[in-house]
mmCIF file of the N, C-alpha and C atoms, coordinates in Angstrom:
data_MODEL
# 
_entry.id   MODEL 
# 
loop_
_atom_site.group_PDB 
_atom_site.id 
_atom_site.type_symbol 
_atom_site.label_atom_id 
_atom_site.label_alt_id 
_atom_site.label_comp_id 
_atom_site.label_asym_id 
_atom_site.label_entity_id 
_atom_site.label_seq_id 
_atom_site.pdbx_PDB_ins_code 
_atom_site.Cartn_x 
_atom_site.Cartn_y 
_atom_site.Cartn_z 
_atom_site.occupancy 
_atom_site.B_iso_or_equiv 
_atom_site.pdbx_formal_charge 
_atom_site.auth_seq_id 
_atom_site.auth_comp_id 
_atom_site.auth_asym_id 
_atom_site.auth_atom_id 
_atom_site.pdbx_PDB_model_num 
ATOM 1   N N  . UNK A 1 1  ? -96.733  -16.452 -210.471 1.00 0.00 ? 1  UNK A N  1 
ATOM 2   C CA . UNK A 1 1  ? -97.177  -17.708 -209.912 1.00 0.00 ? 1  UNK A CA 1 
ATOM 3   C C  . UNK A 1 1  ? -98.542  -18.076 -210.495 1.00 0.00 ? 1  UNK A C  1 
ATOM 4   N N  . UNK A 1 2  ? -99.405  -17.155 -210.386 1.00 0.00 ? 2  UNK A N  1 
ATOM 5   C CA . UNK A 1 2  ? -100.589 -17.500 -211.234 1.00 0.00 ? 2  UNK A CA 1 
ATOM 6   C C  . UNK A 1 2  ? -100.814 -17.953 -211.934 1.00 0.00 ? 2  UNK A C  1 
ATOM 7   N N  . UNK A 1 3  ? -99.807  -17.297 -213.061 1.00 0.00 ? 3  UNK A N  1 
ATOM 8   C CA . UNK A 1 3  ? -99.756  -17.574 -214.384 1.00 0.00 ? 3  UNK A CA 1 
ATOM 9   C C  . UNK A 1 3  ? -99.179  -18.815 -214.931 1.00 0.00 ? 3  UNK A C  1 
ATOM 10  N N  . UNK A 1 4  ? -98.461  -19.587 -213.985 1.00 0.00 ? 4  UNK A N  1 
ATOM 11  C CA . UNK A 1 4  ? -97.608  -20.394 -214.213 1.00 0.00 ? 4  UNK A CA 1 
ATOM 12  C C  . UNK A 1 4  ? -99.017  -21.548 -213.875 1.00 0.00 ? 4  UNK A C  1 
ATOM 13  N N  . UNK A 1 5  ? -99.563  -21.520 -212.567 1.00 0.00 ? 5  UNK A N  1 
ATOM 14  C CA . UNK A 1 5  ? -100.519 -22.637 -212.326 1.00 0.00 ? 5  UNK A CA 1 
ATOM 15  C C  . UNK A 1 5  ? -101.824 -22.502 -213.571 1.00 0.00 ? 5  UNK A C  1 
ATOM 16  N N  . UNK A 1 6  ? -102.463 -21.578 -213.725 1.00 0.00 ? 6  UNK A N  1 
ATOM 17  C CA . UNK A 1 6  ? -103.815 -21.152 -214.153 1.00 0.00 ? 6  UNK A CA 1 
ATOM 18  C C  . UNK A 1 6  ? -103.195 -21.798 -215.838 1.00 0.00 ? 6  UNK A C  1 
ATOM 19  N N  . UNK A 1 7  ? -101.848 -21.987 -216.372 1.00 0.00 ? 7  UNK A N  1 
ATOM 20  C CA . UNK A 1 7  ? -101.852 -22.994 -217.314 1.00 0.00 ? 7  UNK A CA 1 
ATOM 21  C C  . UNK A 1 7  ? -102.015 -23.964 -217.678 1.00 0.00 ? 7  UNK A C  1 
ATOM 22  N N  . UNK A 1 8  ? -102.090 -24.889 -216.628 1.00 0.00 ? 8  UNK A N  1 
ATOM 23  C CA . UNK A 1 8  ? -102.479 -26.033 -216.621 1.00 0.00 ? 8  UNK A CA 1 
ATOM 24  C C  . UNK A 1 8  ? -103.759 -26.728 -216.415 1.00 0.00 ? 8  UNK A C  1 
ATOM 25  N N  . UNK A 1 9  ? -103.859 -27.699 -216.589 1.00 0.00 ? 9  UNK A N  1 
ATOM 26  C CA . UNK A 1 9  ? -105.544 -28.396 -216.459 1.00 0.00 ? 9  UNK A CA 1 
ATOM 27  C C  . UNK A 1 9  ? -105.208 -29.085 -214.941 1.00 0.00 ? 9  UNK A C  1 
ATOM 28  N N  . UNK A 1 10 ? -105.233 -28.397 -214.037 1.00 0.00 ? 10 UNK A N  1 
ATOM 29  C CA . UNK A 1 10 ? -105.185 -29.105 -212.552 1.00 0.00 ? 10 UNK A CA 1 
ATOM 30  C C  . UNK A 1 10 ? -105.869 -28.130 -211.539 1.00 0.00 ? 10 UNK A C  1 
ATOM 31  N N  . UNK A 1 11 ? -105.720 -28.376 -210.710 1.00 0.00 ? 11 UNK A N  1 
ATOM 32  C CA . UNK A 1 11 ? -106.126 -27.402 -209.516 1.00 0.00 ? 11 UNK A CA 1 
ATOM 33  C C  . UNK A 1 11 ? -105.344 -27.748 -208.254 1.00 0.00 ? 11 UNK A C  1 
ATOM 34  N N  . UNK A 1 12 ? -104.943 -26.565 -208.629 1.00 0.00 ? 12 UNK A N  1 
ATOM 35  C CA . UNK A 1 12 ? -103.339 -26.293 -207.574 1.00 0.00 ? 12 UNK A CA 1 
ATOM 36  C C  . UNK A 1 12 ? -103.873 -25.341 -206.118 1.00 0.00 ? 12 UNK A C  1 
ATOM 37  N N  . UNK A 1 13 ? -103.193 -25.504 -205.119 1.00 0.00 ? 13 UNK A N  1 
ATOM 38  C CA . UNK A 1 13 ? -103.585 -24.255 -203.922 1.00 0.00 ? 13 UNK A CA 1 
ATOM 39  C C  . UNK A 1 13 ? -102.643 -24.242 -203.579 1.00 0.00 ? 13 UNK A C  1 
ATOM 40  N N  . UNK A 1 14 ? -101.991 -22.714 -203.123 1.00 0.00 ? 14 UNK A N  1 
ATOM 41  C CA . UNK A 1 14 ? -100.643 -22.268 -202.607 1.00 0.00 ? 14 UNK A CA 1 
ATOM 42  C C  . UNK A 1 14 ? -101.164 -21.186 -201.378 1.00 0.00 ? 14 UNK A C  1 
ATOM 43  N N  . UNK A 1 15 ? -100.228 -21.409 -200.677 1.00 0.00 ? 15 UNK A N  1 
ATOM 44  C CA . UNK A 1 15 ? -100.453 -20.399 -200.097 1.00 0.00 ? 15 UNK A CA 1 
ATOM 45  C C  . UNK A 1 15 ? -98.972  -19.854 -199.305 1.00 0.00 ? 15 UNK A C  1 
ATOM 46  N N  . UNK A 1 16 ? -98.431  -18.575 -199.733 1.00 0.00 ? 16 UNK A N  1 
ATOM 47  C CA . UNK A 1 16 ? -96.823  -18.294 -199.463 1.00 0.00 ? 16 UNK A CA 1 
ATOM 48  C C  . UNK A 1 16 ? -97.021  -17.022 -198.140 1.00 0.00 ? 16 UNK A C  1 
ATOM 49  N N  . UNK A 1 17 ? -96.647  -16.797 -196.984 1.00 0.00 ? 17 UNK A N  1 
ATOM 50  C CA . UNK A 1 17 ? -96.781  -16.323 -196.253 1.00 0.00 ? 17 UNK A CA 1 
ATOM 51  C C  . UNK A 1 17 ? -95.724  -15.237 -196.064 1.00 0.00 ? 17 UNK A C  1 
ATOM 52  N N  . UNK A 1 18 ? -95.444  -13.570 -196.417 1.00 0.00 ? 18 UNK A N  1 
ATOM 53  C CA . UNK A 1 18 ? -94.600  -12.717 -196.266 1.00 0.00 ? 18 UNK A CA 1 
ATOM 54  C C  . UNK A 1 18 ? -94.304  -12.397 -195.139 1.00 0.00 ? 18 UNK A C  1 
ATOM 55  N N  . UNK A 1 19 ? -93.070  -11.351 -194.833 1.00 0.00 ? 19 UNK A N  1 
ATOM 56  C CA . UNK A 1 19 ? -93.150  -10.737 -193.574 1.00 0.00 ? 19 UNK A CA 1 
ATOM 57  C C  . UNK A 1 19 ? -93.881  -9.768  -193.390 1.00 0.00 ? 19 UNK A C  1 
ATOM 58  N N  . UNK A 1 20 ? -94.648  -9.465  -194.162 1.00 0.00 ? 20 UNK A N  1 
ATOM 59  C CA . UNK A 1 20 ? -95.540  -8.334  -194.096 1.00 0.00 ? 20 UNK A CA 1 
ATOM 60  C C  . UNK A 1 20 ? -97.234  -8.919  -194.562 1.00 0.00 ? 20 UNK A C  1 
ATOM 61  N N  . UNK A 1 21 ? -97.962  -8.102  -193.702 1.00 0.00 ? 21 UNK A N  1 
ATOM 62  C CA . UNK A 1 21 ? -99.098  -8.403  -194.559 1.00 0.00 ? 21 UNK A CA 1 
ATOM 63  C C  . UNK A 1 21 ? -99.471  -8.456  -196.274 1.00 0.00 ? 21 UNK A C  1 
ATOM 64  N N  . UNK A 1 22 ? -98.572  -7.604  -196.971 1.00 0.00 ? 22 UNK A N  1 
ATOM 65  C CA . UNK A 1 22 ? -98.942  -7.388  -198.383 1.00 0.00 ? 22 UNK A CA 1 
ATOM 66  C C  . UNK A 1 22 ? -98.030  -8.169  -198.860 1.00 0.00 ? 22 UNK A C  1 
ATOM 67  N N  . UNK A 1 23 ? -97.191  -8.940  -197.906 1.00 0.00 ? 23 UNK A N  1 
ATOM 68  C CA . UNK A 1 23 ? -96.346  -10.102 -199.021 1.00 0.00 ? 23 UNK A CA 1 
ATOM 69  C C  . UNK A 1 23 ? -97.031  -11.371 -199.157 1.00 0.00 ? 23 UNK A C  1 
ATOM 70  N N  . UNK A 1 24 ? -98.603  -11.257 -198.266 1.00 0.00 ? 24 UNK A N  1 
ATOM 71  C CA . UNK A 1 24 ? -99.295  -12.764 -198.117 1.00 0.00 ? 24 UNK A CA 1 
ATOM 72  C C  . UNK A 1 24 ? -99.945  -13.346 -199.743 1.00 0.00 ? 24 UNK A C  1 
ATOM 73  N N  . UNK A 1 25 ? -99.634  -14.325 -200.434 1.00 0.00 ? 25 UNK A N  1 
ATOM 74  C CA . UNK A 1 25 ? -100.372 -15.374 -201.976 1.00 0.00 ? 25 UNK A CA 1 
ATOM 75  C C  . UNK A 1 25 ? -100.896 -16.308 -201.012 1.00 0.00 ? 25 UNK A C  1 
ATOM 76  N N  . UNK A 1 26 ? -102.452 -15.837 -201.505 1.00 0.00 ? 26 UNK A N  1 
ATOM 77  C CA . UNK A 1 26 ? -103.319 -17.258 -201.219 1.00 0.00 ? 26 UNK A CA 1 
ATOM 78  C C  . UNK A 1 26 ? -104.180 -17.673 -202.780 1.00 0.00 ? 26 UNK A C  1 
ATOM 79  N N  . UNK A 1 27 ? -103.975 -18.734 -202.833 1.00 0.00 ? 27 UNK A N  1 
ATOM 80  C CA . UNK A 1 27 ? -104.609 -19.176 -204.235 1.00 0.00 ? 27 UNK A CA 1 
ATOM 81  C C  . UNK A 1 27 ? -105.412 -20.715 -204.374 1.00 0.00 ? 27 UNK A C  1 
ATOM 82  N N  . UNK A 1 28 ? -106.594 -20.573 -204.299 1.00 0.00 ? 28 UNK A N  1 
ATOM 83  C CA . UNK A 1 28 ? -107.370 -21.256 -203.739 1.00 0.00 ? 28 UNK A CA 1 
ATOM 84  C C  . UNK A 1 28 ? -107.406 -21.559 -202.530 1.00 0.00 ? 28 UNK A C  1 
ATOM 85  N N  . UNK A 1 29 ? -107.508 -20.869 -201.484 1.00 0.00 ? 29 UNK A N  1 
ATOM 86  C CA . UNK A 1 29 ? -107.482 -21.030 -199.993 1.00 0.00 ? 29 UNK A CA 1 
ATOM 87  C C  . UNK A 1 29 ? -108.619 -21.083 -199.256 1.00 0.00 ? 29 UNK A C  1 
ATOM 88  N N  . UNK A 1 30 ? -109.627 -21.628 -200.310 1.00 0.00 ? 30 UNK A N  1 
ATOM 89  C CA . UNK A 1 30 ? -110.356 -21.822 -199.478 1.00 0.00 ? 30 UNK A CA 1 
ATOM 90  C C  . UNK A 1 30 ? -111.439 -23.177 -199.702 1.00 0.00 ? 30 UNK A C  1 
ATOM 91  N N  . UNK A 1 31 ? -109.888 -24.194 -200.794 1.00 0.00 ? 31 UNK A N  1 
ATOM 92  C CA . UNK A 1 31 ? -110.160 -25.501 -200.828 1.00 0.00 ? 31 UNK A CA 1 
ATOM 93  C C  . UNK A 1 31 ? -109.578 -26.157 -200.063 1.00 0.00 ? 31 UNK A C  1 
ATOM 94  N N  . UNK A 1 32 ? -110.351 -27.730 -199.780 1.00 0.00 ? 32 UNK A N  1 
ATOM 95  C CA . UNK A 1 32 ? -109.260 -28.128 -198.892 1.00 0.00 ? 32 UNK A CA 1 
ATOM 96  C C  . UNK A 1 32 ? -107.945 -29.328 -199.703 1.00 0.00 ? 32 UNK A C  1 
ATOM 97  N N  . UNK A 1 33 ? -106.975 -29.350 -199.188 1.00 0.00 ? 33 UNK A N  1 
ATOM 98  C CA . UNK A 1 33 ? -106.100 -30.143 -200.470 1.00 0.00 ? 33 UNK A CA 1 
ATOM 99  C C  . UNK A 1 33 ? -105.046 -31.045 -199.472 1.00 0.00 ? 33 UNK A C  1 
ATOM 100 N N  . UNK A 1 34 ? -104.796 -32.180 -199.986 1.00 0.00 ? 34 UNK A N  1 
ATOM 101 C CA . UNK A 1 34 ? -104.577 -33.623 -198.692 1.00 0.00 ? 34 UNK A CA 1 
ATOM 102 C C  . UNK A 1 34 ? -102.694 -33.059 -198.570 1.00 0.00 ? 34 UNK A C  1 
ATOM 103 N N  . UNK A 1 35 ? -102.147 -33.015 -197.552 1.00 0.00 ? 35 UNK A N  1 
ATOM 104 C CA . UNK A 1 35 ? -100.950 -32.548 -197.929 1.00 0.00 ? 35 UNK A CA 1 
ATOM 105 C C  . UNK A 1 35 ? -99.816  -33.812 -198.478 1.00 0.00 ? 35 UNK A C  1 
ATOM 106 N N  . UNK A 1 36 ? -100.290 -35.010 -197.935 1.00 0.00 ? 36 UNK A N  1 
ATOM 107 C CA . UNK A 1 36 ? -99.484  -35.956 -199.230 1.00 0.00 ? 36 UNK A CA 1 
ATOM 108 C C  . UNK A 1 36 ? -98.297  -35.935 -198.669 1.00 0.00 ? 36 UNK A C  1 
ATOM 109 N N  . UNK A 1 37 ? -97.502  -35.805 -200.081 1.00 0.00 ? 37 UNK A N  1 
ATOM 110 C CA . UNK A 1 37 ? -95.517  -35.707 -199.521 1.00 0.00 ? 37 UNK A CA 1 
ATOM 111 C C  . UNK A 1 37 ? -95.727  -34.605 -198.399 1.00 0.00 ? 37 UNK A C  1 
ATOM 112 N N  . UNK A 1 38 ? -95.995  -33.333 -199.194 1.00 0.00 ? 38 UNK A N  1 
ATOM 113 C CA . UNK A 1 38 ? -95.296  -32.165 -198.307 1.00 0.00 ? 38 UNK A CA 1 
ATOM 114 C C  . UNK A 1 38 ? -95.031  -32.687 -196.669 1.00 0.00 ? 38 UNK A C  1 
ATOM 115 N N  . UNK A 1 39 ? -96.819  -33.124 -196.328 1.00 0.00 ? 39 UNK A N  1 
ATOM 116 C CA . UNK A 1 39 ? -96.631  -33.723 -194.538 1.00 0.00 ? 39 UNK A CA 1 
ATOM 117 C C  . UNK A 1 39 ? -95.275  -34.543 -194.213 1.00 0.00 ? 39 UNK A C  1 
ATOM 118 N N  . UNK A 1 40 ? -94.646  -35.360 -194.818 1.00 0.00 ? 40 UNK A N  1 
ATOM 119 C CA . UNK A 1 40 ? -93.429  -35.589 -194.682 1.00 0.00 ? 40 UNK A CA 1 
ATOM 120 C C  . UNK A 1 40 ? -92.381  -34.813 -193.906 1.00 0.00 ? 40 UNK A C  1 
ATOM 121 N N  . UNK A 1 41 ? -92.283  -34.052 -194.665 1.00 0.00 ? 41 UNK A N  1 
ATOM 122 C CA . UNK A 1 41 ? -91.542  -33.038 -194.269 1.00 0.00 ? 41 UNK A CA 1 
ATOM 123 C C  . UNK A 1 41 ? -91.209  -32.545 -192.806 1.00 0.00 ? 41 UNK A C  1 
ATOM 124 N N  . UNK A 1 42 ? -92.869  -32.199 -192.611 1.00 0.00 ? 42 UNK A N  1 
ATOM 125 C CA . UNK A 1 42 ? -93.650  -31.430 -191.199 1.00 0.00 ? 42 UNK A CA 1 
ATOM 126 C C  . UNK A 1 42 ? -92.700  -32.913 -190.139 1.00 0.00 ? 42 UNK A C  1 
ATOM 127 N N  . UNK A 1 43 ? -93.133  -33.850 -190.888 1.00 0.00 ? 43 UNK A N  1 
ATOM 128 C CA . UNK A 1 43 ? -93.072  -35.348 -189.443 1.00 0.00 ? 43 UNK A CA 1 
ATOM 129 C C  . UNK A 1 43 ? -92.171  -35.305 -189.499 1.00 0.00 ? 43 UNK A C  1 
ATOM 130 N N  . UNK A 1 44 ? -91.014  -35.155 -190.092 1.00 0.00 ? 44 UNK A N  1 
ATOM 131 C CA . UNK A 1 44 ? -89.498  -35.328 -190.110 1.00 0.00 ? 44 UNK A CA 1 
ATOM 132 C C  . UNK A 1 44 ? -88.628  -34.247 -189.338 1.00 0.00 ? 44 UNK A C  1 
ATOM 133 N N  . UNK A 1 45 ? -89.476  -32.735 -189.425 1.00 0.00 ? 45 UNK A N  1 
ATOM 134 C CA . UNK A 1 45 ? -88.761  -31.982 -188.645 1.00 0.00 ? 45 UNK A CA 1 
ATOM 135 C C  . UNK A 1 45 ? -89.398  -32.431 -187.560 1.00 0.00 ? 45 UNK A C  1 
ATOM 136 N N  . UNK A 1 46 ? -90.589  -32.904 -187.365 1.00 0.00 ? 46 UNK A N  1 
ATOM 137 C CA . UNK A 1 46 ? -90.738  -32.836 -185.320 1.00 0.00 ? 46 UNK A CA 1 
ATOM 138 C C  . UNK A 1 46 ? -89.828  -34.111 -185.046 1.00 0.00 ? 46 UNK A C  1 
ATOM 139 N N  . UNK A 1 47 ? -90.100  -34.981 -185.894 1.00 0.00 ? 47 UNK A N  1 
ATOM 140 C CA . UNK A 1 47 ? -89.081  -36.409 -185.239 1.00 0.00 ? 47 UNK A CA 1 
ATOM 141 C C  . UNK A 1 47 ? -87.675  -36.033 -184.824 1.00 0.00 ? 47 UNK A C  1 
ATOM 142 N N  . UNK A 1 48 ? -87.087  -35.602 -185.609 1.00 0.00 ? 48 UNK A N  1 
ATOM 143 C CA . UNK A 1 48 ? -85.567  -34.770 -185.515 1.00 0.00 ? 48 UNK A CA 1 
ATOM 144 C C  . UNK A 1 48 ? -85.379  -33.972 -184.863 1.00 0.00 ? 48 UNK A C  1 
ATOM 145 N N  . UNK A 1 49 ? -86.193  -32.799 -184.211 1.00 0.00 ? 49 UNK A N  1 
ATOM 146 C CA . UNK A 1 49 ? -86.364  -31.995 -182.925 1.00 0.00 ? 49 UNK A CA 1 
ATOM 147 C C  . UNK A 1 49 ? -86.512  -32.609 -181.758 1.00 0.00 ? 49 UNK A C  1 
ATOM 148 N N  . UNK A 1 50 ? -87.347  -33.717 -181.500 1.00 0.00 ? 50 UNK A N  1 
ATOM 149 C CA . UNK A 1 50 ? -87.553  -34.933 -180.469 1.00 0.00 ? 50 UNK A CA 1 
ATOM 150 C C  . UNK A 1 50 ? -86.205  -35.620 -180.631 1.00 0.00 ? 50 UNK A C  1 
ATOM 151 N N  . UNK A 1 51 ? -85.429  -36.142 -181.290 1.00 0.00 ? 51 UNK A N  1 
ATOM 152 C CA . UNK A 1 51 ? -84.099  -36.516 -181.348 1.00 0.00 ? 51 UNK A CA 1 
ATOM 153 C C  . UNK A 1 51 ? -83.310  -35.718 -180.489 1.00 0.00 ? 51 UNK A C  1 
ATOM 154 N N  . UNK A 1 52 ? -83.255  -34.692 -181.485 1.00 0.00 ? 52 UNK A N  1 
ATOM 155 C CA . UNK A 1 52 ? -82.683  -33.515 -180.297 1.00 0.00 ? 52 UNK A CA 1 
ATOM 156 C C  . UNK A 1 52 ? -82.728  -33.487 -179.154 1.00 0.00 ? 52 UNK A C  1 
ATOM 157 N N  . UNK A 1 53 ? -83.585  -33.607 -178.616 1.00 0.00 ? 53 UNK A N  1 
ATOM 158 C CA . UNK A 1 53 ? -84.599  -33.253 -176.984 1.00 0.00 ? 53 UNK A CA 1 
ATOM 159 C C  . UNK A 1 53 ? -83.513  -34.394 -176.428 1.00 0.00 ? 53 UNK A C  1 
ATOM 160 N N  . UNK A 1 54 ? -83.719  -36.016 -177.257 1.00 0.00 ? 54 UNK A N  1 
ATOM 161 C CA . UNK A 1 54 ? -83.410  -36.772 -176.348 1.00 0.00 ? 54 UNK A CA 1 
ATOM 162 C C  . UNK A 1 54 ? -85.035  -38.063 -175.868 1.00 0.00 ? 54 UNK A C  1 
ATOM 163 N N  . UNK A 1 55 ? -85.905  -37.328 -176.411 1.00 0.00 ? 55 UNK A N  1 
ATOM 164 C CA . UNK A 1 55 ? -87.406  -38.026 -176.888 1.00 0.00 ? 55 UNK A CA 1 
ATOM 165 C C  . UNK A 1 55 ? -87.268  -39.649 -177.581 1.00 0.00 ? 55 UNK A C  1 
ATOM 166 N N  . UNK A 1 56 ? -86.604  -39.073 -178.660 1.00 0.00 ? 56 UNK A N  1 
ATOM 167 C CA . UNK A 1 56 ? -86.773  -40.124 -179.445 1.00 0.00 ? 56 UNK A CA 1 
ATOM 168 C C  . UNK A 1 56 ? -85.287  -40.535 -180.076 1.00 0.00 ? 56 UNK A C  1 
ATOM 169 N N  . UNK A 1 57 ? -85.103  -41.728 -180.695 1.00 0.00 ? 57 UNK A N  1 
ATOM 170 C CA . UNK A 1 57 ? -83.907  -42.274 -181.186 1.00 0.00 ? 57 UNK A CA 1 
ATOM 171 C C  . UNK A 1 57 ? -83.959  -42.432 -182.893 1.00 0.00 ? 57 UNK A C  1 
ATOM 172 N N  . UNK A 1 58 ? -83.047  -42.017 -183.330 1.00 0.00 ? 58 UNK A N  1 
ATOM 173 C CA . UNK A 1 58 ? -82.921  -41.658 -185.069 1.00 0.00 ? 58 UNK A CA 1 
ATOM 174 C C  . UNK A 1 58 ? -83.690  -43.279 -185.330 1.00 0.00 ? 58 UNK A C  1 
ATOM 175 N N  . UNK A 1 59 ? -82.743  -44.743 -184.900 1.00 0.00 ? 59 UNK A N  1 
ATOM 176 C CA . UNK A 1 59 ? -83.288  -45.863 -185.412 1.00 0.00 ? 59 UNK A CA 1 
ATOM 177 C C  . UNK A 1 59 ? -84.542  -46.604 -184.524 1.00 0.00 ? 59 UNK A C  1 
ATOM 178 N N  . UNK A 1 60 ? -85.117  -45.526 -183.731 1.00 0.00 ? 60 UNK A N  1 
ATOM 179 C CA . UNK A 1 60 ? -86.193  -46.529 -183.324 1.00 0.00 ? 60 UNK A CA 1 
ATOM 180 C C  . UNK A 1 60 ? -87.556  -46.267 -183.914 1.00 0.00 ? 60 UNK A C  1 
ATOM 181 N N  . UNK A 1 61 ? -88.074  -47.218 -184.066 1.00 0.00 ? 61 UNK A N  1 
ATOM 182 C CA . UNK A 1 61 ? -89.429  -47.536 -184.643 1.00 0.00 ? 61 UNK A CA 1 
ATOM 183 C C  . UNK A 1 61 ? -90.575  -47.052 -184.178 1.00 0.00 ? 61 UNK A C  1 
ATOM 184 N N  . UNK A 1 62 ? -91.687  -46.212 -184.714 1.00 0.00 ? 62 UNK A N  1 
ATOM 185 C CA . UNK A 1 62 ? -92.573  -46.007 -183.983 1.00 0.00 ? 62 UNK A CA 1 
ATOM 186 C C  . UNK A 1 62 ? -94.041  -46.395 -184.843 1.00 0.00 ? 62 UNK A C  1 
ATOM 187 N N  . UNK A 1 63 ? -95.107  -47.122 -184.105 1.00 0.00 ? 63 UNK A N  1 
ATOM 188 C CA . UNK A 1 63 ? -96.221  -47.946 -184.510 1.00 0.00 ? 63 UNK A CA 1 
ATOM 189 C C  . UNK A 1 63 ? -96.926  -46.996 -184.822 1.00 0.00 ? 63 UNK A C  1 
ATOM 190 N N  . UNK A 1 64 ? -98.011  -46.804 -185.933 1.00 0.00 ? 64 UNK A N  1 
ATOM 191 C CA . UNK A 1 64 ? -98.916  -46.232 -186.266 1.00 0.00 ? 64 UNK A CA 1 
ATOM 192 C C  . UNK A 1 64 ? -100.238 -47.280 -186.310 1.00 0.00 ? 64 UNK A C  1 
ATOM 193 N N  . UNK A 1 65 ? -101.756 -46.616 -185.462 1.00 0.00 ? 65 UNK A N  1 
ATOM 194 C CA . UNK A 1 65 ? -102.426 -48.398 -185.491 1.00 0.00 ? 65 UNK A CA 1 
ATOM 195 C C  . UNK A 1 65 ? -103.095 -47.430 -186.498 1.00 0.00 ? 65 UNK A C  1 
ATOM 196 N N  . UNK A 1 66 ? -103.890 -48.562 -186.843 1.00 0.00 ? 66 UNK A N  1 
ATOM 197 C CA . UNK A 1 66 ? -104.828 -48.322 -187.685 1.00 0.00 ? 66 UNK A CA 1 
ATOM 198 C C  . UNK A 1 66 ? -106.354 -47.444 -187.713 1.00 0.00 ? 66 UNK A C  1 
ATOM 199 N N  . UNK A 1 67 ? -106.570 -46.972 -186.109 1.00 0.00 ? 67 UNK A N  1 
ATOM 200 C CA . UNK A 1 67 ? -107.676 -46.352 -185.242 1.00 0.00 ? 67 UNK A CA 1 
ATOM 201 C C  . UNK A 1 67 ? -107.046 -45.199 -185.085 1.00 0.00 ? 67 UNK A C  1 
ATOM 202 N N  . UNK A 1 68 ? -105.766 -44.919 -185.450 1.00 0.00 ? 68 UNK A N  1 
ATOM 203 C CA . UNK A 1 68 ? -105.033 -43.478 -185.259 1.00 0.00 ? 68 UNK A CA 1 
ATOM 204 C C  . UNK A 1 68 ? -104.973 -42.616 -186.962 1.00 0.00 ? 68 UNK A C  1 
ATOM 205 N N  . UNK A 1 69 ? -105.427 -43.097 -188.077 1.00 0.00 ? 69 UNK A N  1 
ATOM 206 C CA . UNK A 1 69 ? -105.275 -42.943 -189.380 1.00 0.00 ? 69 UNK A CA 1 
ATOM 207 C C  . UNK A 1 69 ? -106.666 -42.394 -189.732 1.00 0.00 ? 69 UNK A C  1 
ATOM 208 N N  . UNK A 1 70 ? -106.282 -41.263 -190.305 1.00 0.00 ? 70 UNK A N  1 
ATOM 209 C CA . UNK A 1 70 ? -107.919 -40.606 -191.314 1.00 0.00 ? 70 UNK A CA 1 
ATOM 210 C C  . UNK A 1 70 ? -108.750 -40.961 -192.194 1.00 0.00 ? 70 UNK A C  1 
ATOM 211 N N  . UNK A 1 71 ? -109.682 -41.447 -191.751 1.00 0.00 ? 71 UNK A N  1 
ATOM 212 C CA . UNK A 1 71 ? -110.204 -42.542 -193.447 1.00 0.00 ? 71 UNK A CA 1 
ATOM 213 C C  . UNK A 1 71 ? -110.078 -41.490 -194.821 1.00 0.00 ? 71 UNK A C  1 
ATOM 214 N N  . UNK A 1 72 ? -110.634 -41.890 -196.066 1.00 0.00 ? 72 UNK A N  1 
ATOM 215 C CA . UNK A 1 72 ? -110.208 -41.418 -196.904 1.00 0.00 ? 72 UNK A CA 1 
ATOM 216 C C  . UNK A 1 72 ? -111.079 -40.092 -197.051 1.00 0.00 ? 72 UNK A C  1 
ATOM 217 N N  . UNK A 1 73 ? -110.466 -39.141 -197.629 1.00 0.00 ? 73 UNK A N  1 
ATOM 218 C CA . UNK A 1 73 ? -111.813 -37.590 -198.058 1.00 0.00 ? 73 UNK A CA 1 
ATOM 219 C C  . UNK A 1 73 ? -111.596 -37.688 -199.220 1.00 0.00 ? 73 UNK A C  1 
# 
């Protein structure tokens, strides 16, 4: 994995979590880095778990204001 990032001209941070302590890769962990797409992901499984529940509805809409959003870092 290293070797694969430390080729490029970017600056990458991973961090892969084992079942064991000695299976833990942290690589740059101790920058901070915006999660972007990945957060997607995160919102899509809680929306779809709240579906589940009975919370929320696959086609309903939910408002984001503008006083609820992180300005930029």
């Amino acid at each position: 994995m290293e070797r694969i990032i430390f080729t490029h001209k970017a600056t990458f941070g991973v961090a892969i979590m084992g079942t064991k302590r000695e299976g833990t890769l942290l690589i740059n962990s101790d920058m901070h880095f915006p999660m972007q797409s990945v957060f997607k992901f995160t919102i899509a499984l809680v929306v779809l778990s709240e579906v589940d529940k009975g919370t929320l509805c696959l086609d309903q809409k939910i408002g984001i204001e503008e006083s609820e959003l992180l300005p930029d870092l």
